[in-house]
N, C-alpha and C positions, 0 to 999 in steps of 0.2 A: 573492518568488520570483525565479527566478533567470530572467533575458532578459526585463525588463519594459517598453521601450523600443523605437521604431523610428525609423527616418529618413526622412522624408516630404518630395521634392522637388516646391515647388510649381509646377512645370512653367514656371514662370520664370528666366532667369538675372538676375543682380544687375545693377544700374544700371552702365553703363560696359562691360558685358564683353564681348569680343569676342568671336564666333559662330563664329567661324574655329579662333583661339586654343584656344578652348577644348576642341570638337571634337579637336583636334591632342592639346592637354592631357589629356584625358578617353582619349584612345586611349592615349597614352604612358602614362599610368599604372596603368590597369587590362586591356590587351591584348586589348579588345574591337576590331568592325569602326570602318571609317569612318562608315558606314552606320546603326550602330547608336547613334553617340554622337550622330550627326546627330540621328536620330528622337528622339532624348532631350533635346537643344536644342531641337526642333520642337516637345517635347510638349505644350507649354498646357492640360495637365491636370496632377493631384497623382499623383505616383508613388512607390511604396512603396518605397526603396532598400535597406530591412535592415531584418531584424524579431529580436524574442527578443535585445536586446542588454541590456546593464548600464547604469547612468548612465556610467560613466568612459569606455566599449567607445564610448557613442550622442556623450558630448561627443568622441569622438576623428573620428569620422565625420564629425561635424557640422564639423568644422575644419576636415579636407579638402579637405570639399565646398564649403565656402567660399570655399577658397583657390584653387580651380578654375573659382567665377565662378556658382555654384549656389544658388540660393535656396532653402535647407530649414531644415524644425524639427524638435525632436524632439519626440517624442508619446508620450505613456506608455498603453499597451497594456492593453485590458482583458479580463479573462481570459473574462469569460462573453461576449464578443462574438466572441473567435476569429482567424480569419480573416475574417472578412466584412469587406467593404469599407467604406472611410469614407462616409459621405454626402457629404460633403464634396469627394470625387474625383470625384463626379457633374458635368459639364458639359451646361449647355442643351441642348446639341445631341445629346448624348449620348442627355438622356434620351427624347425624341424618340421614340428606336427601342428603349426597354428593352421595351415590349410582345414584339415578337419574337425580342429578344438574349439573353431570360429563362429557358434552357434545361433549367435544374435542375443544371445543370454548375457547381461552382465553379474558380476562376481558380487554378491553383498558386501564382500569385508574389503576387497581391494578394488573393486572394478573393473578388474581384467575380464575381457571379455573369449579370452579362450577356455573355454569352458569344455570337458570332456565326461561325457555321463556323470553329470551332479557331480562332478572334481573341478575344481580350479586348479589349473596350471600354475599359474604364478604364485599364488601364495598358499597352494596344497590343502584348503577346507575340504568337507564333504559339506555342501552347499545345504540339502535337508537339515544336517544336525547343526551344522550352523543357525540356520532358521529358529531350528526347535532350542535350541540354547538361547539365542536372541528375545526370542517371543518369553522366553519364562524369567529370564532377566529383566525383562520388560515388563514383567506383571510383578515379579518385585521388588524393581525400581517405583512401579507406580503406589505400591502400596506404603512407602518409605516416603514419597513426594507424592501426593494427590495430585499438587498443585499444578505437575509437570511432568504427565504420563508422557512425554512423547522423547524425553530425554535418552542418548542412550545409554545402554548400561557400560558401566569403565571398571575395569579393577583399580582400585582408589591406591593407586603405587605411592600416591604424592601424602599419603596419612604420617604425622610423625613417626610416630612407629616403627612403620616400613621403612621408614629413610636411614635407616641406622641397618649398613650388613655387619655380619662377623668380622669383628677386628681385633678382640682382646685377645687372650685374657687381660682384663684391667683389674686392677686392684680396687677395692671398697671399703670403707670403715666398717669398723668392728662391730659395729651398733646395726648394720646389715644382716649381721647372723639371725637376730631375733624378728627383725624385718621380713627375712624368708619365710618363716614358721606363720608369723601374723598374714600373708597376702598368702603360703596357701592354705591358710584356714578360710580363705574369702573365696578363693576359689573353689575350696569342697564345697562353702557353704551354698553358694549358686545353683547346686543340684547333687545335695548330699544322698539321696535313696540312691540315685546313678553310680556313685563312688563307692558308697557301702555295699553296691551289689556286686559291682566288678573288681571289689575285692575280694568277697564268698566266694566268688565264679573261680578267681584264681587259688586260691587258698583249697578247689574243692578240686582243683585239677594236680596240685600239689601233692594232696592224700592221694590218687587216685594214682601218680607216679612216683610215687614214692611204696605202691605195693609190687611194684617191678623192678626183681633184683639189680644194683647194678645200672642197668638200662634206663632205669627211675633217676637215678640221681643224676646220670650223666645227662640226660633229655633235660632235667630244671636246670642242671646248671647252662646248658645252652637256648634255652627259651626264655632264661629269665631277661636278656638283655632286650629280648624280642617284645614281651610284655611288658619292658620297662619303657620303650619306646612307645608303645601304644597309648600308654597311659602319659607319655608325652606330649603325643600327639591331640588326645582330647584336650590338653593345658592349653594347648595353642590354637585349637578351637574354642576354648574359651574366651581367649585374647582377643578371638577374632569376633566375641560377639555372640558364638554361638554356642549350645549346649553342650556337656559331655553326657557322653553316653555309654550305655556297656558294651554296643561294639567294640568302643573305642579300644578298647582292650585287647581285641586282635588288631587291630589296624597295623600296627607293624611289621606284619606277615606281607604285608602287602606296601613296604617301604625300605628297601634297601637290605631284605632280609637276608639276605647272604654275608652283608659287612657287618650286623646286628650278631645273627650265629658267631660269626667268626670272634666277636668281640669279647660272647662266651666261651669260645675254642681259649685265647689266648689266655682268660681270666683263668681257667681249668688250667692251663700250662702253667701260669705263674704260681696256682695253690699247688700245686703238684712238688714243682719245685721247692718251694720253701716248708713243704711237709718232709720231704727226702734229708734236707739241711736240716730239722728239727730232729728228724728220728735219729739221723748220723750223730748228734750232739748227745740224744740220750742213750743211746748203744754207746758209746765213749763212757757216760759216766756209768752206768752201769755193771761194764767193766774195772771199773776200781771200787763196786763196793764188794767184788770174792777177794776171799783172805788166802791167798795161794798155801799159807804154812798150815791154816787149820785142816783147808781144803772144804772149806764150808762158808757158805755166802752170808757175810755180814746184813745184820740187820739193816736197811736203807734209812737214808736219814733224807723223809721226801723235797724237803728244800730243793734237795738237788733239780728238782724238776722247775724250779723258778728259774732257771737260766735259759733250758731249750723254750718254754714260755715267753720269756721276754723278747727272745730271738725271734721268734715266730713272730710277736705282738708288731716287733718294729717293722718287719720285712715285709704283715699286711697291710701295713698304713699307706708304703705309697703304691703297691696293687688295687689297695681301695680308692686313692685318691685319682687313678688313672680308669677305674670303672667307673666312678661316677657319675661322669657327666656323658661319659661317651655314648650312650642309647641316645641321646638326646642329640648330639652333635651328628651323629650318622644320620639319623631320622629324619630331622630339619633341617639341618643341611648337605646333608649328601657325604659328608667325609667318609674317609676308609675308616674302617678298625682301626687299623695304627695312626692312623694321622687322629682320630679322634680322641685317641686315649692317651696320643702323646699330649696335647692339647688341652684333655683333662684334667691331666698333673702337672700340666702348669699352672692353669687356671686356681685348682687347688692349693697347690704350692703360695701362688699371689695373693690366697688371701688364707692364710691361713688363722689369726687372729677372729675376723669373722667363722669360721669354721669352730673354732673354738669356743665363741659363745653358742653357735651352733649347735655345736653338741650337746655342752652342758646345759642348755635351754630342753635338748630333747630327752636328755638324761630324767631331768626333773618333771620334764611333762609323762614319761615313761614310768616313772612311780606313781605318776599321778593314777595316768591309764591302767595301774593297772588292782585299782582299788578297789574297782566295782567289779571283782569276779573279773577281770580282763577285759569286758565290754567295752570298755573306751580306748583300746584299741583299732577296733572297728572306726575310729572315728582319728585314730592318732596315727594310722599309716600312711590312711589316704592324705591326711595334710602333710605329712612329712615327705610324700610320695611328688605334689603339687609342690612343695617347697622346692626340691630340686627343679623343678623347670623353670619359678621364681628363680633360685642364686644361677642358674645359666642364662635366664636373659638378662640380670643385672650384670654378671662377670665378664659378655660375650658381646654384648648388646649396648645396654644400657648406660 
């Protein structure tokens, strides 16, 4: 018969996996709460993931959820048992209180019938908002399929796409660089007023702290990874189908915002650093342009400044090459600050040749932009902004 299979998470993740990570990963891919993937980390029971699949539908699930750091099997489904729950999902403590959980109520999503004030015991819904999520999934599944309202609704885990976790960095031809610029110029174009405004929005938050001594500068430099995310974040609702928006723009505040800040903290560290090594190089030379005999400071011959310049120049290239990606890698997937930024620079590092058409591709579109009074700016951030979330799913991903 046909859907004779289920996916049964044994409320364990796999040896090694990171609690963090995966939470991140488990949101990014399926566009549940924070909160929700958490309890599903937390759950140290057996939990019913999918039910009524095929063998091909349960092994594609079962990969997934693998690759996401998930401890499940699949269980072939027996017809005269139904819905009712495994015995098996039962925990000690559980059963404890099946005396009064025992309601006569069964459980929509597992069929446990220990039910405790709109809770399920075994697999922890809040049965109403189950409901109310169900029924609205159900109205836009039916509007997707007329054909077959009564279908339920699945997070489609098994779409090519998804099937691919973080594995790289992988390396990509060079011809990639200008590939990034072109897919996100496709992606502003999908809801360019959206992207042109929640770039105003930011740019008008920028003036606004940047008239606060000090405190100004320090806040952009740590908010800037936070709204780089954000605006990641709507990339990946695009991917997913859906619109970007100018929330989208805060949405990072509301994704792992403390690894996001910190990612700023660290970047603030590293230009700090390689400012102190600049200024030390130019107080050196400085010093050899007084004439101790005359007693009167020689004319400077400004060249000299082309060396603590270049210093500088090289020692921001791999500080940039480890910010780059990481809003993105913390945001979507869950990583820390330093794992993500280590991450970054390699990724970078891997493909550096693409990078390089990269730039000089943006170089030249940057004189372009900036022809018309600067106006095509407005239009050349946001795509170079969407680019980076392009070269992170090709480098990471794809």
């Amino acid at each position: 018969m046909a859907g004779e299979f289920k996916i049964v998470y044994t409320g364990s993740l796999m040896p090694g996996t990171d609690k963090g990570a995966f939470i991140g990963g488990f949101v990014s891919r399926f566009g549940i709460s924070e909160a929700e993937a958490e309890a599903l980390a937390n759950a140290d029971r057996e939990v019913v993931m999918k039910r009524g699949l095929n063998a091909d539908d349960a092994a594609k699930y079962k990969k997934v959820l693998q690759k996401l750091g998930m401890e499940v099997i699949v269980e072939q489904m027996d017809p005269a048992v139904g819905r009712q729950a495994l015995e098996s999902s039962k925990t000690p403590a559980a059963d404890e209180g099946a005396d009064q959980a025992n309601t006569g109520e069964l459980c929509p999503n597992c069929g446990s019938a220990r039910i405790d004030e709109g809770n399920c015991l075994d697999c922890g819904i809040v049965i109403s908002k189950y409901l109310a999520h169900q029924a609205e999934s159900s109205a836009q599944q039916q509007e997707s399929d007329p054909a077959n309202p009564y279908q339920a609704p699945t997070a489609n885990v098994a779409q090519d796409r998804e099937l691919g976790d973080l594995h790289g960095p992988g390396s990509v031809p060079a011809g990639n660089g200008w590939r990034w610029i072109t897919k996100g110029f496709g992606l502003f174009r999908q809801n360019p007023v959206a992207w042109i405004l929640a770039l105003v929005v930011w740019i008008v938050i920028l003036l606004i702290l940047s008239m606060v001594p000090l405190v100004g500068s320090l806040a952009t430099t740590l908010l800037s990874p936070v709204i780089g995310a954000g605006f990641m974040i709507g990339c990946s609702a695009q991917d997913r189908g859906e619109d970007f928006t100018v929330s989208h723009l805060f949405s990072g505040f509301q994704q792992n915002f403390g690894q996001l800040v910190l990612v700023g903290v660290l970047y603030l560290v590293g230009a700090v650093v390689i400012m102190m090594d600049v200024f030390s190089v130019v107080g050196a030379e400085m010093m050899t342009l007084q004439d101790p005999a005359a007693g009167a400071a020689v004319m400077p011959d400004y060249t000299f400044f082309m060396l603590p310049v270049s210093i500088a120049f090289m020692l921001f290239i791999p500080l940039f090459m480890a910010y780059w990606f990481a809003p993105a890698l913390v945001a979507l997937d869950g990583l820390s600050a330093v794992a993500a930024m280590k991450l970054s620079f390699l990724g970078a590092l891997k493909n550096v040749l693409p990078f390089l058409v990269y730039g000089l591709a943006s170089l030249v579109l940057g004189v372009l932009a900036a022809i018309p009074v600067f106006l095509g700016f407005l239009v050349l951030i946001p795509v170079i902004t969407a680019s980076i979330y392009v070269a992170y799913r090709d480098i990471y991903f794809d």
